[in-house]
N, C-alpha and C positions, 0 to 999 in steps of 0.2 A: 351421606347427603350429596346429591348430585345437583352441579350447578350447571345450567344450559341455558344460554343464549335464546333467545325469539326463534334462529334456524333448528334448536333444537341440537344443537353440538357442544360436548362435552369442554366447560372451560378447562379441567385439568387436562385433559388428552392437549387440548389447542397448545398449553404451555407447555406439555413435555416433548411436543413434537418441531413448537418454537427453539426451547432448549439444544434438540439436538441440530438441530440448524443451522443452529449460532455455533453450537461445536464443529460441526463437520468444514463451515466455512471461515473458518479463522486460522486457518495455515495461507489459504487465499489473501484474504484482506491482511493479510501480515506482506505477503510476499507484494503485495499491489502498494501497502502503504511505504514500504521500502524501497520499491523502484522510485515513485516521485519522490520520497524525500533526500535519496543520493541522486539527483535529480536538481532540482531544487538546492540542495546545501553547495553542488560543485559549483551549478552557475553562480551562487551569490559568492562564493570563493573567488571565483574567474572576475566577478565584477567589482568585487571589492581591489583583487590586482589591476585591473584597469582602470578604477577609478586611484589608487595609489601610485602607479608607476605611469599615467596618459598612453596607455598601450589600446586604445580604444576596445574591439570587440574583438581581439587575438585572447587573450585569455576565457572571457565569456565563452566564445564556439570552443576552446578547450575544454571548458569548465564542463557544458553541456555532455561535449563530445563523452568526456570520461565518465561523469554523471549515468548517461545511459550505460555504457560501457560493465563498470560495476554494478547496476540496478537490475539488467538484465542477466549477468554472471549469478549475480544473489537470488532473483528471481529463478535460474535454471537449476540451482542447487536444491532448492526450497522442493522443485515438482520431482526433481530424480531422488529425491531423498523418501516421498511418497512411492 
């Protein structure tokens, strides 16, 4: 039994070609979701030192600075490793 949509297009092809989609792009969104969250974790690192030691935003542009630094390192491994 074949199920089709109003256009006339096969739902189980629609899924299995969803499916590979999601597989093909999930080294991607792995490596994207890892750049912002060392990203993200160094600044709040850097601002939790700034807010503990009154060092204003010298730790923060550190935090940042490194953040990117490793995010894009992890990110460059991820595509050579492809």
């Amino acid at each position: 039994m074949k199920y089709q949509n109003k256009n006339g297009l096969d739902l189980f092809q629609s899924l299995e070609y969803l499916q590979k989609t999601i597989k093909h792009s999930a080294s991607a969104s792995s490596a994207s979701y890892g750049l912002i969250t060392s990203i993200l974790l160094f600044t709040y690192i850097g601002w939790y030192i700034d807010s503990r030691y009154d060092s204003s935003p010298i730790a923060v542009v550190f935090g940042v600075l490194v953040g990117i630094i490793l995010g894009f390192y992890h990110l460059f491994k991820i595509i050579q490793s492809k």
